[in-house]
C-alpha positions as CSV (number, residue, x, y, z in Angstrom):
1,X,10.2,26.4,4.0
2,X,10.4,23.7,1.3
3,X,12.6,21.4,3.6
4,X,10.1,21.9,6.6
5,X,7.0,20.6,4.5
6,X,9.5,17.5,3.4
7,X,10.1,16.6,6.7
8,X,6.2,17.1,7.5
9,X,5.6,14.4,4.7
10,X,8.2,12.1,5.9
11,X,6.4,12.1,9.5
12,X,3.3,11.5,7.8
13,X,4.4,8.7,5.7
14,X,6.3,7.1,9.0
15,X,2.4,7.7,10.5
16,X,1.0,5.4,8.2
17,X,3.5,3.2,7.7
18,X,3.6,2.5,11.5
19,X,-0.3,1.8,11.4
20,X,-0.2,0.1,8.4
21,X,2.4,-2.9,9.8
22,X,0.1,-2.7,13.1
23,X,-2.8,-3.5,10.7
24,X,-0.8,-6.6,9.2
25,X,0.1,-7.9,12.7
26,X,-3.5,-7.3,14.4
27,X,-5.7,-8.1,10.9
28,X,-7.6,-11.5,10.4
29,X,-7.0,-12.5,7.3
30,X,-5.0,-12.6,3.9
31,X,-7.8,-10.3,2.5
32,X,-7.3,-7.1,5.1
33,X,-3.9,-7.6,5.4
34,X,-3.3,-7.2,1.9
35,X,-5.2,-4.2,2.3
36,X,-3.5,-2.6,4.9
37,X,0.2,-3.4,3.3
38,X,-1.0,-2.0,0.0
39,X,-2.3,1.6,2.0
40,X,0.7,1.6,4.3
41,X,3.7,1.2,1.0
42,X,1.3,3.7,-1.3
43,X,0.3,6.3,1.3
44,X,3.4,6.1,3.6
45,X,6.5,5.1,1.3
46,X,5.6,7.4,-0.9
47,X,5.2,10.3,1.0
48,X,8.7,9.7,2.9
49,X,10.3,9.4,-0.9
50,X,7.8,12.4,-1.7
51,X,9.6,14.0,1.4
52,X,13.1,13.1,0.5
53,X,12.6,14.5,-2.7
54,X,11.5,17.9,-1.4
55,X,14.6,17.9,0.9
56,X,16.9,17.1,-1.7
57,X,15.6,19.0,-4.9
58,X,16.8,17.8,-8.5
59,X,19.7,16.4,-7.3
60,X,21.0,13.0,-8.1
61,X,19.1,11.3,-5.1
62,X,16.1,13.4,-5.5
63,X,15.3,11.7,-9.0
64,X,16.0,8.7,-7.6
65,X,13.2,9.3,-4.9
66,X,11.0,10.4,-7.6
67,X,11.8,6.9,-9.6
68,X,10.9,5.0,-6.5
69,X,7.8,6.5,-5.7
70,X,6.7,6.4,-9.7
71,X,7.3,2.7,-9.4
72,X,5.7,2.0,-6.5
73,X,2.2,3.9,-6.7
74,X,2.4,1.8,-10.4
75,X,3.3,-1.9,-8.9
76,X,2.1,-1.6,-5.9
77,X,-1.9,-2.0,-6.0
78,X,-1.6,-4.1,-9.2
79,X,0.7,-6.8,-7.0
80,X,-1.8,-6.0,-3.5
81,X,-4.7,-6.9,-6.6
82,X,-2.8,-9.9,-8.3
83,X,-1.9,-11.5,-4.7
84,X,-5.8,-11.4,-3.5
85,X,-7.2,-12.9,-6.5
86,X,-4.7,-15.4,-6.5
87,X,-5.6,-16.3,-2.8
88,X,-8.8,-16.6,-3.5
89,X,-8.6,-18.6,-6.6
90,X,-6.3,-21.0,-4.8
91,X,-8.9,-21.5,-2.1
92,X,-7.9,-19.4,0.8
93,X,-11.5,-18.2,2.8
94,X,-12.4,-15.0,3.9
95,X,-12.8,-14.3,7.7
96,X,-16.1,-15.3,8.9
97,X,-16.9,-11.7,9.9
98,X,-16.6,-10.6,6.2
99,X,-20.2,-9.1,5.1
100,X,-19.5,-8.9,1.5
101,X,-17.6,-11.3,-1.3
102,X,-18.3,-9.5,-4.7
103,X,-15.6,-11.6,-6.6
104,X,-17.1,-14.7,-4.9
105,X,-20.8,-13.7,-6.1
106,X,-19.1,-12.4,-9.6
107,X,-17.4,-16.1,-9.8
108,X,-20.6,-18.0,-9.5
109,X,-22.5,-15.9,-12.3
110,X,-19.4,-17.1,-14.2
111,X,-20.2,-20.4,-13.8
């Protein structure tokens, strides 16, 4: 039973994974893409390594699966955070569609 619900999480996590890389192909800017990578490697790695792990148990590669997906769901908005910010410090625009630009508005009470 354990193995079946492992290979339902691994076809969940290839679900969003698959969307996720169509939302960095058909996004319009740095800004949504960023957000869709960051979704796709924290929702759908991590429930394939989530999966694995439930396949394989405590064993050697199970652990390792559980490593992965500890460092991942750690690193992996921080770096999706850290790469916006820098693009937007370093002058890179938002789409003209976008209706909202908190960290624009939050820079200018800065200043």
């Amino acid at each position: 039973m354990i193995e079946h619900i492992g290979y339902a999480l691994i076809l969940v996590g290839l679900f969003f994974d698959f969307f996720g890389c169509l939302g960095i192909i058909r996004l319009p800017d740095v800004y949504n893409r960023l957000q869709a990578s960051a979704k796709c490697i924290t929702l759908g790695t991590c429930g394939i390594l989530f999966g694995l792990f439930l396949i394989k148990g405590f064993t050697a590669t199970g652990i390792k699966a559980l490593l992965c997906l500890l460092f991942i769901i750690l690193t992996a908005p921080v770096s999706a955070h850290a790469l916006a910010r820098g693009a937007y410090r370093s002058g890179v625009k938002p789409c003209p569609e976008t209706v909202v630009d908190e960290y624009g508005e939050d820079i200018k009470n800065i200043k």
